[in-house]
C-alpha positions, -999 to +999 in steps of 0.1 A: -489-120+644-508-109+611-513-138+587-532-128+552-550-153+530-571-140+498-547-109+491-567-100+460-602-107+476-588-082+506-577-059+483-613-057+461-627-051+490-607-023+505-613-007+474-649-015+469-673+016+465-699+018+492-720+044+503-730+061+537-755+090+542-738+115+518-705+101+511-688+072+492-665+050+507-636+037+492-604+021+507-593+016+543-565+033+550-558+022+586-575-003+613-576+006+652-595-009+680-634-005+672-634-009+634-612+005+609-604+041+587-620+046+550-614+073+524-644+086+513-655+116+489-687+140+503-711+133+476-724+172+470-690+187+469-671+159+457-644+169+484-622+141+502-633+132+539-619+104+564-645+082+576-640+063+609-656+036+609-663+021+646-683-011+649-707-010+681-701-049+690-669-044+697-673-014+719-692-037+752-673-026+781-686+001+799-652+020+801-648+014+760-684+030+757-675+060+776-641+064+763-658+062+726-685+090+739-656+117+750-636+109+719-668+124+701-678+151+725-642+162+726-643+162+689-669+184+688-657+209+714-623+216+697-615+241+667-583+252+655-566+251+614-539+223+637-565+202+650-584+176+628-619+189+621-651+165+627-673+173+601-705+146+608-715+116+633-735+096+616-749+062+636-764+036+619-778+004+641-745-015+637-717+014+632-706+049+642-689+069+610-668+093+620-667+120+594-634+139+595-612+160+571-594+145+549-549+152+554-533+149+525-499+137+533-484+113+562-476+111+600-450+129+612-434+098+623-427+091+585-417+122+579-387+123+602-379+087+590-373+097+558-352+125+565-335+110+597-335+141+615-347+173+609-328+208+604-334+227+637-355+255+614-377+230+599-380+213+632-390+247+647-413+257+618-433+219+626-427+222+670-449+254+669-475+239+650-479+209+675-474+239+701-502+254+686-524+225+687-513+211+718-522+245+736-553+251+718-568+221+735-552+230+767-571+263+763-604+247+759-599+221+785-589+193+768-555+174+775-549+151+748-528+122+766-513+103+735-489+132+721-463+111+693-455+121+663-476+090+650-505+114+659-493+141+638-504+145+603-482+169+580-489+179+543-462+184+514-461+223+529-451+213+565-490+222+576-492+201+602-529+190+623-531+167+656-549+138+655-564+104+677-581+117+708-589+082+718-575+086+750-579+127+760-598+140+786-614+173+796-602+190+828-605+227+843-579+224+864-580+191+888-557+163+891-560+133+865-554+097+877-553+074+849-522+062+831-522+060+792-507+069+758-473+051+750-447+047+775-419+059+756-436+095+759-454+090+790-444+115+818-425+103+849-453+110+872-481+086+853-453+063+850-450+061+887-489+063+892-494+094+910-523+122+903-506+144+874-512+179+859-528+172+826-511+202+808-481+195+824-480+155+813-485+164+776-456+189+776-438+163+787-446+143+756-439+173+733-407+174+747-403+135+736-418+141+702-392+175+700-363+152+708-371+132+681-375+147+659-343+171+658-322+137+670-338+110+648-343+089+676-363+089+715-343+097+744-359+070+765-360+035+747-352+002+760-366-035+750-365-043+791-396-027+802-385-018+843-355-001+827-372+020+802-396+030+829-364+038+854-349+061+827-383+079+824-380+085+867-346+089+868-350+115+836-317+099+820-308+105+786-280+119+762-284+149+741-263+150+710-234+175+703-248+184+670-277+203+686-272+237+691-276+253+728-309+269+726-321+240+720-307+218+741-321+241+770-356+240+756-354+200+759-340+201+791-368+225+799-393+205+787-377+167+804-379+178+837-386+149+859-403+170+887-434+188+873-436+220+892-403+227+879-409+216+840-416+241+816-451+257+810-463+267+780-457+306+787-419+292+794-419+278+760-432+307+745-407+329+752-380+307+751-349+322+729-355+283+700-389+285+701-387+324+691-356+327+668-353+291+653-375+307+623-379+339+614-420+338+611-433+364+645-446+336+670-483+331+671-502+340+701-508+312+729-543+306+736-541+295+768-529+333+777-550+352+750-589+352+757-598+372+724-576+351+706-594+319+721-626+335+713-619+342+680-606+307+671-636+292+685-656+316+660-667+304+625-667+329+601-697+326+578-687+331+541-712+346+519-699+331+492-701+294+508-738+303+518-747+314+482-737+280+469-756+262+495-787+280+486-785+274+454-789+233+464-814+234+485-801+247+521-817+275+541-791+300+545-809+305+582-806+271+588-770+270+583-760+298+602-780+286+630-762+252+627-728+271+627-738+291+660-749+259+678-715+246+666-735+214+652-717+184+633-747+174+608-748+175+571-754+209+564-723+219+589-704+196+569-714+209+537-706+243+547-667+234+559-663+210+527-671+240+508-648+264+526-621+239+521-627+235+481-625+271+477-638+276+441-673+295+428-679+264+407-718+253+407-725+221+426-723+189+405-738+160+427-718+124+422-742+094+417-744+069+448-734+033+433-758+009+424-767-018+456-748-047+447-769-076+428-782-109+450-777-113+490-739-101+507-715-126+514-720-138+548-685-138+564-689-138+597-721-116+593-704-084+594-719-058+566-693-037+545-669-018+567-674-037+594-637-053+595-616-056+567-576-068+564-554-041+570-536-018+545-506-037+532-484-017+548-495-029+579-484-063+570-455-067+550-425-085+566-399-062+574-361-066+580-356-056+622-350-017+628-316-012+635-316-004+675-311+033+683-324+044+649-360+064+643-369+033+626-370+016+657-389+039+678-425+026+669-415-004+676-403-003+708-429+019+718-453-010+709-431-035+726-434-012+759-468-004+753-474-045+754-458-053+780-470-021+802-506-033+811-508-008+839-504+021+810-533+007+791-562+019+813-588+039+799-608+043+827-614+075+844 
């Protein structure tokens, strides 16, 4: 239960100003386990930038501390345009900030809400996206574990980037053990608690996110959780009439209880939906292109972007070292923010604010962006979802996840 007391006091201070190395702070925009997520503006380029804000005394447990530590070092290991960028770690004695590009637009979980289903060509145009993504970090060893359309950010244009690698882990190859991510999209065989394919598991979960979004609603969804978990082993669900073939195979394909017979990535690839759904020649898959996987794990140093950095202070040898060493620090950030804002205009520095006059208000001794109510979306009383709808889907995927302790582990 979420109560709220002081609405306006909350509000002033999700939308107070503060400041952190070279960015301002403004409003928190969502709240997850370790501390909470702020808007904030880079200070030199004046560009937008997410800041995670993660509060070390809530991050004790040994597991938590290594889980927090991947989530960072995975972070910096990935890079592709459909995978949220890290820009700067910056660690303070109290707090981690998380720096991150800033998506303008929603989850795709909202999107689909609003629009109940989606066409089978814009659902196409999205699916190769997450495809994109999904096998991008397959290629560099990553397999991301919590794959849900919550987790997908998309822009008015349908650009769409994967997010919240909270629970991924790296692996070249070997069998993962531990059960997590939300049960509603979680594959048969980390349901049942055996050793699982990493790769394998998460196309499961794209096959979830797929059916969802062209149906408007999850094939496996149930209040009682032993019965949602049966339907997950027993792979039982119904696929509407109004879908066409093609893509009724690729679901299929992709919902295959036994893994050595689901679909791979090069079966999705080539499959007759995932190829003529759109018009738009299919990008290459990582994952089966090594130039291609070198190339998008290149950074391509504009001279334009350098020229502007120079002209505030940076060593143009500096940053290209910083670059090459694939380093998340201020000058790395710079040098994205400035790729992103895409203009030749000179630099114009934004003030800092002013530190606020006489001693902080000591509520429970946490220092600004420590914790903080959360956005009022978050907390407005809603009528029930009508069952079966998309509306319902998050919550019965929380009502799963609560009851489905054994799918909560974050140990490795």
């Amino acid at each position: 239960m979420v109560t709220v007391s002081g609405g306006r006091k909350a509000k002033a201070e999700r939308e107070q100003t503060t400041s952190i190395g070279n960015y301002l702070l403004s409003k928190t925009i969502g709240e997850g386990t370790f501390g909470k997520v702020k808007v904030g503006v880079h200070i030199l380029t004046g560009e937008r930038v997410a800041v995670k804000v993660l509060e070390k005394d809530r991050i004790v447990d040994k597991g938590d501390v290594k889980r927090v530590s991947r989530e960072i070092q995975i972070l910096k290991h990935i890079q592709h345009p459909n995978l949220i960028h890290l820009l700067e770690v910056i660690e303070k004695p109290r707090h981690l900030y998380l720096v991150t590009e800033h998506i303008a637009g929603g989850e795709l979980f909202d999107y689909i809400v609003r629009n109940g289903r989606l066409a089978e060509d814009v659902g196409c145009r999205l699916f190769r996206q997450i495809m994109l993504a999904v096998d991008a970090c397959h290629a560099m060893n990553v397999i991301h574990r919590d794959l849900k359309p919550e987790n997908m950010m998309v822009d008015d244009a349908l650009n769409l980037k994967l997010i919240d690698f909270g629970l991924s882990n790296t692996s070249e190859g070997e069998l993962l053990a531990t059960a997590c991510g939300s049960p509603c999209y979680a594959a048969p065989e980390m349901i049942a608690g055996k050793r699982y394919n990493g790769p394998l598991a998460d196309i499961w979960s794209l096959g979830v996110c797929l059916f969802a979004m062209l149906c408007g609603f999850l094939p496996f969804e149930d209040a009682n959780t032993p019965a949602l978990y049966r339907s997950i082993l027993n792979g039982e669900y119904t696929l509407p009439d109004f879908l066409s073939d093609d893509a009724k195979a690729l679901i299929r394909g992709m919902l295959t209880v036994d893994p050595t017979q689901r679909f791979t990535t090069k079966a999705i690839y080539s499959h007759p939906w995932f190829v003529k759904a759109i018009r738009e020649p299919v990008p290459p898959a990582l994952t089966m292109n090594v130039d291609a996987l070198r190339d998008a794990l290149t950074t391509k140093i504009d001279p334009r972007v350098l020229q502007l950095m120079e002209q505030v202070g940076f060593s143009r040898e500096q940053v290209e070292a910083d670059i090459r060493a694939r380093k998340r620090n201020h000058c790395t950030a710079t040098f994205f923010l400035l790729v992103r804002r895409k203009s030749d205009a000179p630099l114009k520095p934004m003030r800092k604010p002013a530190p606020p006059a006489g001693p902080k208000p000591a509520a429970g001794g946490k220092e600004e962006g420590a914790a903080g109510a959360k956005p009022a979306a978050q907390v407005k009383q809603a009528k029930p979802p009508a069952p079966g709808s998309m509306a319902a889907m998050r919550a019965a995927a929380a009502a799963a996840a609560a009851a489905a302790e054994a799918l909560s582990l974050i140990h490795i």
